[in-house]
C-alpha positions in Angstrom: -13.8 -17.3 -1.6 -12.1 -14.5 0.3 -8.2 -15.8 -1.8 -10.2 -15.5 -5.3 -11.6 -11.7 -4.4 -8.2 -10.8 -3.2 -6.6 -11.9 -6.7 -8.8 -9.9 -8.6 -9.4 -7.2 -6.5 -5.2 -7.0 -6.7 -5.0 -7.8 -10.7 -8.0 -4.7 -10.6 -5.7 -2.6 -8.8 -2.4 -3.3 -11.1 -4.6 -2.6 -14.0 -5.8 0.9 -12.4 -2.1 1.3 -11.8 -0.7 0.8 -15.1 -3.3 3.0 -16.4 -2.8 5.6 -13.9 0.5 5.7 -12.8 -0.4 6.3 -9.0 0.5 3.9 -6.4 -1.1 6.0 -3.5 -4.2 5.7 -5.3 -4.1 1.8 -5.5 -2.8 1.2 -1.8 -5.7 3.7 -0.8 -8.7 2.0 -2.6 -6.9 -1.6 -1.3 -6.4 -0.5 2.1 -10.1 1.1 2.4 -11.6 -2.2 1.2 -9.6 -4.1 3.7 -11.3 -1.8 6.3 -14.6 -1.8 4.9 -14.3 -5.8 4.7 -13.1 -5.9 8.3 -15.7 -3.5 9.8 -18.3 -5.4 7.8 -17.8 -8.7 10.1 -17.6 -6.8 13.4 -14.0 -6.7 14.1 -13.6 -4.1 16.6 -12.3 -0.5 15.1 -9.1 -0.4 17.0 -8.0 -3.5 15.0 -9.4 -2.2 12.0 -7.5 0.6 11.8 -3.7 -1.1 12.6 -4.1 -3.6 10.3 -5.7 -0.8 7.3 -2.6 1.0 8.3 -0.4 -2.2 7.6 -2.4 -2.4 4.7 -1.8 0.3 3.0 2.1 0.9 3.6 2.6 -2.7 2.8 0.1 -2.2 -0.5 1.9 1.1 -1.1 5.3 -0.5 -1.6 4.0 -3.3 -3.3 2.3 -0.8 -5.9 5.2 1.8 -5.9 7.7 -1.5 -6.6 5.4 -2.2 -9.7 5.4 1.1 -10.9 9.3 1.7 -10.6 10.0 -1.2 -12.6 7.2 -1.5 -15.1 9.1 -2.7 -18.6 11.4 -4.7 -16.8 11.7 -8.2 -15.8 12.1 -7.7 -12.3 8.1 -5.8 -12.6 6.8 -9.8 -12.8 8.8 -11.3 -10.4 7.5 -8.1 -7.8 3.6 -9.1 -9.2 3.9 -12.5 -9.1 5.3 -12.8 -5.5 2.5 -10.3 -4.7 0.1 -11.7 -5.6 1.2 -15.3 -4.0 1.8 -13.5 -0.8 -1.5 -11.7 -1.2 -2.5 -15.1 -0.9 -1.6 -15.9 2.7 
């Protein structure tokens, strides 16, 4: 269940980015949820917040990848693999 909400929370968030051409915003709202999610099943805060840090640079360069090559093939090899590694 948790692999099918983070495909289209992630296709959700490409589609805000094409439309919005801000990758901060995108890692943000991912990286908040991730939090949110994690706090929500009683993971202790301290964990919470490294891995909504990870989160969000690792989301950020994902997002900012997409954005810098958007027209161009290498744009769907950089979604694909995201979304495959989002996956893990």
């Amino acid at each position: 269940m948790f692999l099918i909400l983070k495909v289209v929370v992630l296709v959700g968030l490409i589609k805000l980015l094409l439309a919005t051409e801000k990758p901060t915003l995108c890692a943000g709202i991912y990286a908040a949820g991730v939090g949110l999610l994690m706090l929500g099943i009683g993971i202790p805060f301290g964990a919470v917040y490294l891995r909504v840090i990870g989160a969000f640079v690792l989301s950020w360069l994902y997002f900012a990848g997409l954005n810098a090559t958007e027209g161009t093939k290498l744009f769907w090899v950089i979604l694909i693999g995201g979304l495959f590694i989002g996956l893990v």
